[in-house]
Backbone as JSON Lines, residues from 0, in Angstrom:
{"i":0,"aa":"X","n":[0.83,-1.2,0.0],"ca":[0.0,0.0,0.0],"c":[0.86,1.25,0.0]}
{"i":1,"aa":"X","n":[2.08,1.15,0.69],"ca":[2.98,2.42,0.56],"c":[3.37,2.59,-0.47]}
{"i":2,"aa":"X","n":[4.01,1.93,-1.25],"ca":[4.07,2.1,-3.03],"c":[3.41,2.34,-4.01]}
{"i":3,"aa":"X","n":[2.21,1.95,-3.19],"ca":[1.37,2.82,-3.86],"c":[0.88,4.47,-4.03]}
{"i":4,"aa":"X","n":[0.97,4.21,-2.71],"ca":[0.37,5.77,-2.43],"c":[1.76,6.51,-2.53]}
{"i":5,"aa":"X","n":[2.76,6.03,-2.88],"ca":[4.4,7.2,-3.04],"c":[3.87,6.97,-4.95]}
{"i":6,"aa":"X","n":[3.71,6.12,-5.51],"ca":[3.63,6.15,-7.1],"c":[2.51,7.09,-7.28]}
{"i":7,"aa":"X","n":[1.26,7.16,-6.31],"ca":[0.77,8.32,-6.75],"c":[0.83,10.01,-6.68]}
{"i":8,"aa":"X","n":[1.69,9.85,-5.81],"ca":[1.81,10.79,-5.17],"c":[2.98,11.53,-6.15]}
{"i":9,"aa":"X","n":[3.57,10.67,-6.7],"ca":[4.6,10.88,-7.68],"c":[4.16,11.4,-9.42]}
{"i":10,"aa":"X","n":[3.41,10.93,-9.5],"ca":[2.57,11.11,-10.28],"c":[1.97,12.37,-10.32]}
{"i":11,"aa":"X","n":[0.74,12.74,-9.36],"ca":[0.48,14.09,-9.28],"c":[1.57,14.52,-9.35]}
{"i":12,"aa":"X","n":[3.02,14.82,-8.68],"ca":[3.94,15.74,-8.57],"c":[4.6,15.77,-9.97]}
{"i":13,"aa":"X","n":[4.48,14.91,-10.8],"ca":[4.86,15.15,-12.21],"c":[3.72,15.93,-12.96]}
{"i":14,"aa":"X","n":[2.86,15.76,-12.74],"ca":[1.37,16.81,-13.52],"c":[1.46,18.02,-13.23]}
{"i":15,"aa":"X","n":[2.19,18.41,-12.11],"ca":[2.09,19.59,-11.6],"c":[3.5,20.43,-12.12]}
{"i":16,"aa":"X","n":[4.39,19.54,-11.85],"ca":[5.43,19.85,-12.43],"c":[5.77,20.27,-13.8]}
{"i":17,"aa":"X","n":[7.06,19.84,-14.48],"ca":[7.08,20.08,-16.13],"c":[6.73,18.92,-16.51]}
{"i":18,"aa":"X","n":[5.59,18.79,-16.91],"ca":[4.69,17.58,-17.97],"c":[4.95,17.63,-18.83]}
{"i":19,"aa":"X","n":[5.14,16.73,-19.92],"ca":[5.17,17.16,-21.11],"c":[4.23,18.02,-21.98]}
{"i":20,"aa":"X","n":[4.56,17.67,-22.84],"ca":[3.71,18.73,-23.85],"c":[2.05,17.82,-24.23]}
{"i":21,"aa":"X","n":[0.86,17.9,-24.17],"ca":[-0.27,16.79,-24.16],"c":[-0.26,16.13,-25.9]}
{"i":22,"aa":"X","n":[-0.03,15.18,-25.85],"ca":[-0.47,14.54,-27.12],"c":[-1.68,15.28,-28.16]}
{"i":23,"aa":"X","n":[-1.8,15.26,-29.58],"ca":[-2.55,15.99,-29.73],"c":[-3.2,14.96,-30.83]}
{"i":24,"aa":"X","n":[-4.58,14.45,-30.9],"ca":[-5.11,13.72,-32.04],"c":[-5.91,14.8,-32.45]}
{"i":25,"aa":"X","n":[-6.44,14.42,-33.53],"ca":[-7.17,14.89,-35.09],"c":[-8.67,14.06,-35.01]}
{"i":26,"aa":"X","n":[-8.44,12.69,-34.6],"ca":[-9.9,12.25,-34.61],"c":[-10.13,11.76,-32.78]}
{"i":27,"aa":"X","n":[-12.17,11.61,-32.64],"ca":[-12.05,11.11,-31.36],"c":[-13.03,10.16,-32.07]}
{"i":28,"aa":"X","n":[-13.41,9.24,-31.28],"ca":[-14.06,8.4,-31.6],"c":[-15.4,8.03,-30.51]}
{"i":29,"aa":"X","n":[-16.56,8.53,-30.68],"ca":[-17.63,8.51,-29.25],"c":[-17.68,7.17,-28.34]}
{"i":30,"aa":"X","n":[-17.11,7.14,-27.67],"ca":[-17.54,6.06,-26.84],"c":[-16.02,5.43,-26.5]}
{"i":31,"aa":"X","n":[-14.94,5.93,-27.28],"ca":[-13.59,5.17,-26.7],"c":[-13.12,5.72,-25.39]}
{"i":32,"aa":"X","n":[-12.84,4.31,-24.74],"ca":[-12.5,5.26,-23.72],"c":[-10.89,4.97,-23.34]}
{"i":33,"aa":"X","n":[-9.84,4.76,-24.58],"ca":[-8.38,5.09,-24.0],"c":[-8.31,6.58,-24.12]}
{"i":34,"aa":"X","n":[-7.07,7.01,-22.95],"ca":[-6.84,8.27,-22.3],"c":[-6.09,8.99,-23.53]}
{"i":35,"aa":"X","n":[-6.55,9.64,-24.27],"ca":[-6.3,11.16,-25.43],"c":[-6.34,12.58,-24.9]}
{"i":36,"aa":"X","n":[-5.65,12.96,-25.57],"ca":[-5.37,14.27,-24.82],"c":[-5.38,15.67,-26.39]}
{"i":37,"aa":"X","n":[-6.18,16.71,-25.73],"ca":[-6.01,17.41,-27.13],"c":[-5.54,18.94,-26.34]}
{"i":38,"aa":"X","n":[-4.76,19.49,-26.87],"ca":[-4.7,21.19,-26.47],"c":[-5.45,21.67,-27.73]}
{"i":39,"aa":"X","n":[-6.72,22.46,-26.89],"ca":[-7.57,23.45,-27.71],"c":[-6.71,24.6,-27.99]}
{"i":40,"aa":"X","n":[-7.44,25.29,-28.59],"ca":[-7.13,26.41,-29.09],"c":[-7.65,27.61,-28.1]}
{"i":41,"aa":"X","n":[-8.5,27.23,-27.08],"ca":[-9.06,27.93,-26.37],"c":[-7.85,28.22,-25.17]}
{"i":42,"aa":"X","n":[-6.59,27.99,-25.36],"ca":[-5.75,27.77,-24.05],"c":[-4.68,27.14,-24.2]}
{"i":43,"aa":"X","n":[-4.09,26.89,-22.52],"ca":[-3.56,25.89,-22.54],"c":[-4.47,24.53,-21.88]}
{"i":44,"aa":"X","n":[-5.79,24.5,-21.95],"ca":[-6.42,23.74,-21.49],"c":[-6.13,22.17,-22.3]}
{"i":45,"aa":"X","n":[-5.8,21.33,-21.94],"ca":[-5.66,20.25,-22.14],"c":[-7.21,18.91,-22.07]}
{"i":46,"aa":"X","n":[-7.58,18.49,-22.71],"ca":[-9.13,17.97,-22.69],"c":[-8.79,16.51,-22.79]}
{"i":47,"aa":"X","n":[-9.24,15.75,-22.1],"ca":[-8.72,14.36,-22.58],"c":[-10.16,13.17,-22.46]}
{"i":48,"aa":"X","n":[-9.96,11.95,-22.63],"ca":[-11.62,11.38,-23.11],"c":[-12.75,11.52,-21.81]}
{"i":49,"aa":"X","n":[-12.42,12.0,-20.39],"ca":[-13.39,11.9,-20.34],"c":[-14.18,13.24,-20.51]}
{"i":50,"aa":"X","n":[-13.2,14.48,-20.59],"ca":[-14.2,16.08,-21.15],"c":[-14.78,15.57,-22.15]}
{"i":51,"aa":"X","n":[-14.02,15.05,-23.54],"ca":[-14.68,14.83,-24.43],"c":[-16.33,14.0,-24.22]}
{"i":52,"aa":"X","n":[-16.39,13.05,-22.98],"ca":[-17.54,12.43,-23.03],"c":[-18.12,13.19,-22.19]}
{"i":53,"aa":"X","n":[-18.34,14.07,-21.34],"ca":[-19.15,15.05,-20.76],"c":[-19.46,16.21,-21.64]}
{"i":54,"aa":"X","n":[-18.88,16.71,-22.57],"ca":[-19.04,17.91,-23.79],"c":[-19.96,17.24,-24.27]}
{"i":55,"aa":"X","n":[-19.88,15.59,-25.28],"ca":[-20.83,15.29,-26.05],"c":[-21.97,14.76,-25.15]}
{"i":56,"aa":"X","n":[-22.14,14.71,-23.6],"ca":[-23.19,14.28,-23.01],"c":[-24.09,15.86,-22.71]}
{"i":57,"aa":"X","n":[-23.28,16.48,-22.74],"ca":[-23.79,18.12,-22.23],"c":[-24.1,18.55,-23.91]}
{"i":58,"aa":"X","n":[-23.8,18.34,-25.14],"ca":[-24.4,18.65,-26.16],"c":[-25.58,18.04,-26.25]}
{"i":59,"aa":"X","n":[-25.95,16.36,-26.09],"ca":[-26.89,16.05,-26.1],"c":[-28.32,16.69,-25.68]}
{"i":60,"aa":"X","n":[-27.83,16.46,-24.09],"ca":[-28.93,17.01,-22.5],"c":[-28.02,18.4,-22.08]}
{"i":61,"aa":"X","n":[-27.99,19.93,-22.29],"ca":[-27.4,20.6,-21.25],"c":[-28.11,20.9,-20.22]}
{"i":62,"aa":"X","n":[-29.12,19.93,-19.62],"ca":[-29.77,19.87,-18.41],"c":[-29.3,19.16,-17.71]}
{"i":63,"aa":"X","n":[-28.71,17.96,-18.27],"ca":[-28.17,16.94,-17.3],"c":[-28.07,17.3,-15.96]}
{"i":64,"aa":"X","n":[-27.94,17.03,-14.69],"ca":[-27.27,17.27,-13.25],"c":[-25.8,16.36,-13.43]}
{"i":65,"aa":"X","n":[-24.94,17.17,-12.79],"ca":[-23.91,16.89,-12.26],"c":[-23.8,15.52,-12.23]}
{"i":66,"aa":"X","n":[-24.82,14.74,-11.14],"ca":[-25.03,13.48,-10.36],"c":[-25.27,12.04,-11.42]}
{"i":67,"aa":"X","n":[-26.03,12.85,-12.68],"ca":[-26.08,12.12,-14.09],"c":[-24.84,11.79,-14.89]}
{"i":68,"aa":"X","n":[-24.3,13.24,-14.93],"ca":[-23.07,13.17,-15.97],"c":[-22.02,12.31,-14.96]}
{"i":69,"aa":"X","n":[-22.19,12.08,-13.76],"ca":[-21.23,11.18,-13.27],"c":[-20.98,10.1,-13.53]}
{"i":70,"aa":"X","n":[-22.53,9.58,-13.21],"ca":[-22.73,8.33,-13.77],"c":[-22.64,7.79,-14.96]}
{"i":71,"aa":"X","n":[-22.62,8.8,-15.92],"ca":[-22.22,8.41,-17.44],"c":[-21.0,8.15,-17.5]}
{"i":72,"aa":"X","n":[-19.66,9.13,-16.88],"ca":[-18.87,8.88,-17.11],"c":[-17.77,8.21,-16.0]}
{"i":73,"aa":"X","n":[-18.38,7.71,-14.55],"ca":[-18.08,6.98,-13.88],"c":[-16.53,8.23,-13.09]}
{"i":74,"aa":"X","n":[-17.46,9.22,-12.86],"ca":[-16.39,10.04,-11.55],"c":[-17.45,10.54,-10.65]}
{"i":75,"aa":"X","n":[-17.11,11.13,-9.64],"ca":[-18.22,11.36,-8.45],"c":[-18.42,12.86,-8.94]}
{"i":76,"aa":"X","n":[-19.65,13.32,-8.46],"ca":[-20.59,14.71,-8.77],"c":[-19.58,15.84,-8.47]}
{"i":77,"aa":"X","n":[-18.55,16.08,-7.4],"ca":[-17.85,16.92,-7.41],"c":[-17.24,16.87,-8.47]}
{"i":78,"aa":"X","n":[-16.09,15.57,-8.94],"ca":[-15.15,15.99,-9.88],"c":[-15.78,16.54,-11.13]}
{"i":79,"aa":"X","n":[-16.98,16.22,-12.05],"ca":[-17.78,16.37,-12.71],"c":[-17.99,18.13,-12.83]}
{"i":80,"aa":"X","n":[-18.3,18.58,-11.25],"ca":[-18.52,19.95,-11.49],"c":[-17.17,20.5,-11.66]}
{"i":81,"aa":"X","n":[-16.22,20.08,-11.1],"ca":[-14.97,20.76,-11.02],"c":[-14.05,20.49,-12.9]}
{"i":82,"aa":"X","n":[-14.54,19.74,-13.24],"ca":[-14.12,19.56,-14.8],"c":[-14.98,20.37,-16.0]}
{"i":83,"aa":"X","n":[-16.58,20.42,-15.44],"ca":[-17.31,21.41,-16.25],"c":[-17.31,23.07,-16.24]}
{"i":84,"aa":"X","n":[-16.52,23.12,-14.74],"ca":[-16.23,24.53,-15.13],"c":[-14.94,24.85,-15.0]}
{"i":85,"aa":"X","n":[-13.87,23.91,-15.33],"ca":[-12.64,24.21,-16.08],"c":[-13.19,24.47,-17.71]}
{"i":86,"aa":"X","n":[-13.54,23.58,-18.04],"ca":[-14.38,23.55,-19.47],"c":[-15.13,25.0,-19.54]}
{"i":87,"aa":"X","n":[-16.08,25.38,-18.44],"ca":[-16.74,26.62,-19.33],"c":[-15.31,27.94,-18.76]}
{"i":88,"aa":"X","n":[-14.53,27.97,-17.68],"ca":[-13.33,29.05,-17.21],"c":[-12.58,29.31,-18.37]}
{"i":89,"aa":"X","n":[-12.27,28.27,-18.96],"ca":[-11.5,28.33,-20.5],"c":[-12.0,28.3,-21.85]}
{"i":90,"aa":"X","n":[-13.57,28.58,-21.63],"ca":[-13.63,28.94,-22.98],"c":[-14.46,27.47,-23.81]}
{"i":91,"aa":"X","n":[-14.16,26.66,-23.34],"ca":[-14.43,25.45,-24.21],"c":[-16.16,25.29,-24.29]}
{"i":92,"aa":"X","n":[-16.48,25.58,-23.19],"ca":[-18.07,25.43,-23.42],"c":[-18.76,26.48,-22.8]}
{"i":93,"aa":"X","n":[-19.31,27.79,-23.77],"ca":[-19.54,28.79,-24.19],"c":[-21.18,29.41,-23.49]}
{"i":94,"aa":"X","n":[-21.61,28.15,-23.21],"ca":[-22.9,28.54,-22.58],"c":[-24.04,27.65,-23.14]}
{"i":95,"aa":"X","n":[-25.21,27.71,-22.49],"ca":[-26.47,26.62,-22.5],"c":[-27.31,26.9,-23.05]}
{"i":96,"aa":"X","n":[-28.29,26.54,-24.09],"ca":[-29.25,27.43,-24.61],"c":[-30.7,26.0,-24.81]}
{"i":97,"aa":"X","n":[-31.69,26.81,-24.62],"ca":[-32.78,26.33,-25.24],"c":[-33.26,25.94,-26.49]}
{"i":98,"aa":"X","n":[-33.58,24.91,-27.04],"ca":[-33.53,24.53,-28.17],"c":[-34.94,24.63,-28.6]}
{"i":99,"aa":"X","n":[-35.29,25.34,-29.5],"ca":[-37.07,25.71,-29.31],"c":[-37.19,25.22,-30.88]}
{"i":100,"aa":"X","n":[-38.49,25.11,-31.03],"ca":[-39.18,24.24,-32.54],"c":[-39.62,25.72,-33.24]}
{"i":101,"aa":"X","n":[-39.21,25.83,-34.7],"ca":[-39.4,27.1,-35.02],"c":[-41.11,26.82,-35.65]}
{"i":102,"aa":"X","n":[-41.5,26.11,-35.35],"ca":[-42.98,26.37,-36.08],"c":[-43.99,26.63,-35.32]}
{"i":103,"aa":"X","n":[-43.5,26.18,-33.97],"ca":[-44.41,26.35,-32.62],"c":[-44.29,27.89,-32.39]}
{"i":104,"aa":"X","n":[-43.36,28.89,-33.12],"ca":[-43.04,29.84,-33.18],"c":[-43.66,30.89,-34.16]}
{"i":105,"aa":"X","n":[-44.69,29.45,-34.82],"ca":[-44.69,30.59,-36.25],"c":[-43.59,30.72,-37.47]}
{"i":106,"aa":"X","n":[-42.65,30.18,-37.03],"ca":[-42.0,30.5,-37.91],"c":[-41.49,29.47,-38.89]}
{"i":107,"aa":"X","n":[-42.5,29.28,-40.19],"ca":[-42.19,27.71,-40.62],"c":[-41.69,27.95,-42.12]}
{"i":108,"aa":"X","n":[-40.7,28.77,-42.33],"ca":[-39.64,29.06,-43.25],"c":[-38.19,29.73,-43.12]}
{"i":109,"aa":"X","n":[-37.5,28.32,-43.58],"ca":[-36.34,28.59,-43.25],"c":[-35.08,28.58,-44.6]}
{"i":110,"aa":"X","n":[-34.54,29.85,-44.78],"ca":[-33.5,29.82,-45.7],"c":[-32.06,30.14,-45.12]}
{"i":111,"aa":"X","n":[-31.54,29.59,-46.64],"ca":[-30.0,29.92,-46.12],"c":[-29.77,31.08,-47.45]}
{"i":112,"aa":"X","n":[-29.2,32.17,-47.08],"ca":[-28.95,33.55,-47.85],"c":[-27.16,34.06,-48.09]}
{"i":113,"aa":"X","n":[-26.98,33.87,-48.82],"ca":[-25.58,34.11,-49.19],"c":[-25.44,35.77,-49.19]}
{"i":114,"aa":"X","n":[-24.78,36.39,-48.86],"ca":[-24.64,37.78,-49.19],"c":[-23.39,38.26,-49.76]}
{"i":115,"aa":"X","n":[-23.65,39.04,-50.74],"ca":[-22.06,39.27,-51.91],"c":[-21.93,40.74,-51.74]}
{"i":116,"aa":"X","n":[-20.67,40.69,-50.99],"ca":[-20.12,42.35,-50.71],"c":[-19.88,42.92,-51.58]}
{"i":117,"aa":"X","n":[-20.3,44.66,-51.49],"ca":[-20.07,45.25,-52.56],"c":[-18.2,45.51,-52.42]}
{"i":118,"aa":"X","n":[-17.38,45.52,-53.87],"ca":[-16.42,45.88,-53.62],"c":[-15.97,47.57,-53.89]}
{"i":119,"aa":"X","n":[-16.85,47.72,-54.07],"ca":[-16.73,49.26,-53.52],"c":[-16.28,50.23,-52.89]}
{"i":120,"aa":"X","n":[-17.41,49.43,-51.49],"ca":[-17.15,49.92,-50.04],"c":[-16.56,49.21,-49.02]}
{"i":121,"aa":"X","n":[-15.65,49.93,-48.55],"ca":[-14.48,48.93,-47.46],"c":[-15.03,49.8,-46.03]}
{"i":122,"aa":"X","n":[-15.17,48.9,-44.89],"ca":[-15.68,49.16,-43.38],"c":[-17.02,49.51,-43.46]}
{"i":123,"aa":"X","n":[-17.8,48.82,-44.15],"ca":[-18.86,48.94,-44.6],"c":[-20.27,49.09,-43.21]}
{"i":124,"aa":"X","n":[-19.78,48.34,-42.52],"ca":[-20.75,48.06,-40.64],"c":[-21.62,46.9,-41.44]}
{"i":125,"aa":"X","n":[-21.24,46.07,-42.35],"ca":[-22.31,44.75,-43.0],"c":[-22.57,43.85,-41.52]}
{"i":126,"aa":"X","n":[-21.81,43.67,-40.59],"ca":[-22.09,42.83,-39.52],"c":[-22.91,43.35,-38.8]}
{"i":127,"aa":"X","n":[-23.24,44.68,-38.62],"ca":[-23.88,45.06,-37.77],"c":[-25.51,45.37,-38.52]}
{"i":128,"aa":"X","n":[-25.5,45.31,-39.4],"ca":[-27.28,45.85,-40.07],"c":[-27.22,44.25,-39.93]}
{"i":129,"aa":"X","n":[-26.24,43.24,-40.54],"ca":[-26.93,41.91,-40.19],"c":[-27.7,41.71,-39.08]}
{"i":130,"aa":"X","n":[-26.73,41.85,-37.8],"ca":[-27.06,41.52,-36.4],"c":[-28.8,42.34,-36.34]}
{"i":131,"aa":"X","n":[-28.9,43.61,-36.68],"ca":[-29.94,44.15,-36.17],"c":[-31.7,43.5,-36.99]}
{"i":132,"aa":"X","n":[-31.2,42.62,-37.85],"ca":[-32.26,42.22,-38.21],"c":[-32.49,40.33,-37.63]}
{"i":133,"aa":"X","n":[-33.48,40.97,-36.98],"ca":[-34.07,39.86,-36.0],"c":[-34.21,38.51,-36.65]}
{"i":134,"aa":"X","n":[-35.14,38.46,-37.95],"ca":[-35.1,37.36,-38.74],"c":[-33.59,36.28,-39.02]}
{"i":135,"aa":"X","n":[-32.34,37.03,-38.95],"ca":[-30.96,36.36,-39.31],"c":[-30.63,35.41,-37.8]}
{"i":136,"aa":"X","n":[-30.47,34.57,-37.97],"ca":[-30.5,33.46,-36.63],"c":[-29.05,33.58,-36.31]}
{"i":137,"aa":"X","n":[-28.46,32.8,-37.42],"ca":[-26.88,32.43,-37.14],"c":[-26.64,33.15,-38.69]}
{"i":138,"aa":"X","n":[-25.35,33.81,-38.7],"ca":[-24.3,34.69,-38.8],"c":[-22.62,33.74,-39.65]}
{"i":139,"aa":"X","n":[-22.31,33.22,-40.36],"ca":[-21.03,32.77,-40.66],"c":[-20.18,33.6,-41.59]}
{"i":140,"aa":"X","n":[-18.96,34.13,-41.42],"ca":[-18.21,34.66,-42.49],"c":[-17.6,33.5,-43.4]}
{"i":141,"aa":"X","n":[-17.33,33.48,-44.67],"ca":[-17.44,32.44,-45.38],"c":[-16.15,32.84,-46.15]}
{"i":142,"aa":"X","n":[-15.4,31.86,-46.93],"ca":[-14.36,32.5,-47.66],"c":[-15.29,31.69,-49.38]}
{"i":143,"aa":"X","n":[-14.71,32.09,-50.35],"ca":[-15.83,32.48,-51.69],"c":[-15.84,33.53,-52.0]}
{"i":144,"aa":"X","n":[-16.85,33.51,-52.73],"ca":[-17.1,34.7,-53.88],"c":[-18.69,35.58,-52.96]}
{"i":145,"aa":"X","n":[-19.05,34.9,-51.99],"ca":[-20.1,35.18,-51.29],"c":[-19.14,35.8,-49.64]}
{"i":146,"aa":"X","n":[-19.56,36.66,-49.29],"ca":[-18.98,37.17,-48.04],"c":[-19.25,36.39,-46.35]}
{"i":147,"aa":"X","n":[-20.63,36.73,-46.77],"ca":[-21.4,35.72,-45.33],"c":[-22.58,34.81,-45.93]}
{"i":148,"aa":"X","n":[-22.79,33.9,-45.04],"ca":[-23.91,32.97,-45.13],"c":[-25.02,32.98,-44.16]}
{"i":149,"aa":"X","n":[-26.26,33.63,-44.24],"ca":[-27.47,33.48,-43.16],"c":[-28.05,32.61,-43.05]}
{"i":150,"aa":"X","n":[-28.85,32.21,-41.91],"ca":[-30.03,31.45,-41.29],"c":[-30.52,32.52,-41.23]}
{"i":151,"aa":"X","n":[-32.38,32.21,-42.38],"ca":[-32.98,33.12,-42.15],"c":[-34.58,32.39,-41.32]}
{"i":152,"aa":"X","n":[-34.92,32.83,-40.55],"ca":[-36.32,31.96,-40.06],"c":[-37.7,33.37,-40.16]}
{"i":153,"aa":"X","n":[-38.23,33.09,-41.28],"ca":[-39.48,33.85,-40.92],"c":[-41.02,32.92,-41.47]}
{"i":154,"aa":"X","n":[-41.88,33.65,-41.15],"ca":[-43.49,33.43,-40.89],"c":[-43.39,32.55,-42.23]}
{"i":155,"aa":"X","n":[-43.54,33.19,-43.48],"ca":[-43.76,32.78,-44.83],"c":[-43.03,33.51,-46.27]}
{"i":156,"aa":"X","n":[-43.39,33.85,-47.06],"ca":[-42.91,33.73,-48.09],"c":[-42.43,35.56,-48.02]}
{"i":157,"aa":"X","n":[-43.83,35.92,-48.04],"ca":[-43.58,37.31,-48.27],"c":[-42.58,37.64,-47.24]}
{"i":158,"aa":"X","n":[-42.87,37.46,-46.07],"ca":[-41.82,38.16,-44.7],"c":[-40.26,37.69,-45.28]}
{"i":159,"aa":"X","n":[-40.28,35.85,-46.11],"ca":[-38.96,36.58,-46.13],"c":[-38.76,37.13,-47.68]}
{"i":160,"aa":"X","n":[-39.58,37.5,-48.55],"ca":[-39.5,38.71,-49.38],"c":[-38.78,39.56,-48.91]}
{"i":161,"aa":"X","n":[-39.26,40.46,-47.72],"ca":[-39.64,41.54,-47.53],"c":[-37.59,41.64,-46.43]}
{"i":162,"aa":"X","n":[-37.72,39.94,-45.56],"ca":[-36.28,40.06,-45.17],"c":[-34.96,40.86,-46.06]}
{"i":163,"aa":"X","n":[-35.12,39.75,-47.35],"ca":[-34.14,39.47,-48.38],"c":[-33.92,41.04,-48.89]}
{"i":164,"aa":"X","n":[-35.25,41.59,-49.04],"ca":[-35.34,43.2,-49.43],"c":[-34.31,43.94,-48.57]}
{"i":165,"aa":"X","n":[-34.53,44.04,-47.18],"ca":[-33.68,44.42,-46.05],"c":[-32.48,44.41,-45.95]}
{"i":166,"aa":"X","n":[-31.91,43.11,-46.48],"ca":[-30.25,42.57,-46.43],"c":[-30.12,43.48,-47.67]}
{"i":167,"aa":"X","n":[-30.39,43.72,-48.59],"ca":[-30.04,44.25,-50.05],"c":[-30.19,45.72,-49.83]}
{"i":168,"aa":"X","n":[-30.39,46.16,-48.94],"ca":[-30.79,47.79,-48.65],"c":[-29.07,48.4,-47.47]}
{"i":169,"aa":"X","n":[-28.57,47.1,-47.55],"ca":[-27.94,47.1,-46.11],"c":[-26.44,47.85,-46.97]}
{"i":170,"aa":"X","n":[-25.79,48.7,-46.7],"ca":[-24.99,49.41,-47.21],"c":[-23.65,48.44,-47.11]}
{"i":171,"aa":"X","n":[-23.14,48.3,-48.13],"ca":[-22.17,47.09,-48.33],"c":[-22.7,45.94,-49.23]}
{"i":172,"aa":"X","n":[-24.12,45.81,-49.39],"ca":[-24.11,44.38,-49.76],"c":[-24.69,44.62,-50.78]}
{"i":173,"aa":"X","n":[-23.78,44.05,-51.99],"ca":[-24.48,44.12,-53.55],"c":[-25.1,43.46,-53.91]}
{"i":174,"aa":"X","n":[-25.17,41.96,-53.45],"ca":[-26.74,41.12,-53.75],"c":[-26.92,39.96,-52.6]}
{"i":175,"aa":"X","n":[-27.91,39.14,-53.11],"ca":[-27.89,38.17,-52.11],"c":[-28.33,36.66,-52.83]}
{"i":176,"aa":"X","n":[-28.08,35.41,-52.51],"ca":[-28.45,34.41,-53.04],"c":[-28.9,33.8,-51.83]}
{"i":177,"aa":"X","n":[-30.49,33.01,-52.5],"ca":[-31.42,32.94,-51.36],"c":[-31.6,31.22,-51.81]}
{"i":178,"aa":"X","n":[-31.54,29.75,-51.15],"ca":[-31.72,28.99,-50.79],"c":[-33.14,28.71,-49.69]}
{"i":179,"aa":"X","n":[-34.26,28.63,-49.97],"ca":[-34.94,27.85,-49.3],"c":[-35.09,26.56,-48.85]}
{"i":180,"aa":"X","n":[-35.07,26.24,-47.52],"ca":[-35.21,25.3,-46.71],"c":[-36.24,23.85,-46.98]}
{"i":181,"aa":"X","n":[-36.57,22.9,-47.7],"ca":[-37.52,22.4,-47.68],"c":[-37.86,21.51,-46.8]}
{"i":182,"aa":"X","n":[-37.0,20.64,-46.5],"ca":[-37.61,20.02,-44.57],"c":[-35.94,20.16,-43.8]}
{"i":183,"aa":"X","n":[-35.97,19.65,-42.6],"ca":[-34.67,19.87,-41.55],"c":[-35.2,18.26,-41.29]}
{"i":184,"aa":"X","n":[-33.56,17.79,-41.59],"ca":[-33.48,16.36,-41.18],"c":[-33.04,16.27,-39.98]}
{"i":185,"aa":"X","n":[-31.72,17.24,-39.41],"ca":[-31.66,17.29,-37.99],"c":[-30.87,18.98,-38.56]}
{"i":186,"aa":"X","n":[-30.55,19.71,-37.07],"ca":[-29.98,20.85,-36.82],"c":[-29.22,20.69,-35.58]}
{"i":187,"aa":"X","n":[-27.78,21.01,-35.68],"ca":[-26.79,21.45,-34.92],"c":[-26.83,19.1,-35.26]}
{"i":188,"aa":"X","n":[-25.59,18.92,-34.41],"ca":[-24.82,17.31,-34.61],"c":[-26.11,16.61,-33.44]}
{"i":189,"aa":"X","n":[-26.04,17.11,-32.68],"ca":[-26.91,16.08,-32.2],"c":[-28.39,16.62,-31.84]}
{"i":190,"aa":"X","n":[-28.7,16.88,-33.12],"ca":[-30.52,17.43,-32.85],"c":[-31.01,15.92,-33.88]}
């Protein structure tokens, strides 16, 4: 038992110490559970399989309790909290949101809208007339011949007429290419 508890003890004092540098893979695989290690970009935070299986259990459910995600991943409810908010302290997991049905909303049209900068005008504020129009969900800068890419969610046809009109009024943007939505097989990886 003393060799033991000096090998661990040795151990922590190497983690703490100069560790090496963390291994870094390219793929994970859901459900493996040998010990991988990735440095994000968010840090020097180091993530290894079991963040990875609490991130994809907290993408699933971000309701889960603590006392759940333990049991999924077989550590007790403290360490669990003390690993989820290393995870949100550094950046890695950004915050919790409600996932709502856009038709229960009314809102049962959904496009994707390309927008083509004018080259014209340089510091144009195009991000910001985006942001102020309520209809634009999610926001991507895109590299192409197209500048950004929208999620547009409105009522019906005309509203998003009347959107698409809006983005094209928006100082900077010389046209727009409009994609309508015809069903959603899933949204975001695990919807």
């Amino acid at each position: 038992m003393t060799s033991t508890t000096t090998t661990t003890a040795t151990t922590s004092t190497s983690r703490i110490g100069t560790a090496p540098p963390p291994r870094r893979h390219t793929a994970y695989v859901r459900g493996d559970t040998r010990c991988r290690t990735t440095q994000t970009q968010a840090g020097d935070t180091t993530i290894d399989n079991v963040d990875r299986q609490l991130i994809d259990l907290l993408l699933a459910n971000g309701r889960a309790s603590y006392a759940e995600l333990a049991r999924q991943v077989g550590l007790s409810s403290p360490a669990v909290h003390e690993r989820v908010g290393k995870l949100e302290a550094a950046g890695v997991i950004t915050g919790y949101r409600a996932v709502v049905d856009p038709a229960a909303l009314g809102l049962d049209v959904t496009a994707l809208v390309s927008v083509i900068e004018s080259d014209a005008v340089h510091d144009t504020g195009v991000e910001e007339g985006l942001r102020a129009l309520p209809e634009v969900q999610s926001c991507w800068r895109v590299a192409g011949s197209e500048g950004y890419v929208l999620k547009v969610r409105v009522t019906d046809i005309p509203a998003l007429e009347a959107t698409i009109g809006a983005l094209n009024r928006i100082r900077g943007v010389a046209r727009t290419r409009t994609t309508v939505v015809l069903s959603t097989k899933w949204e975001g990886r695990h919807g």
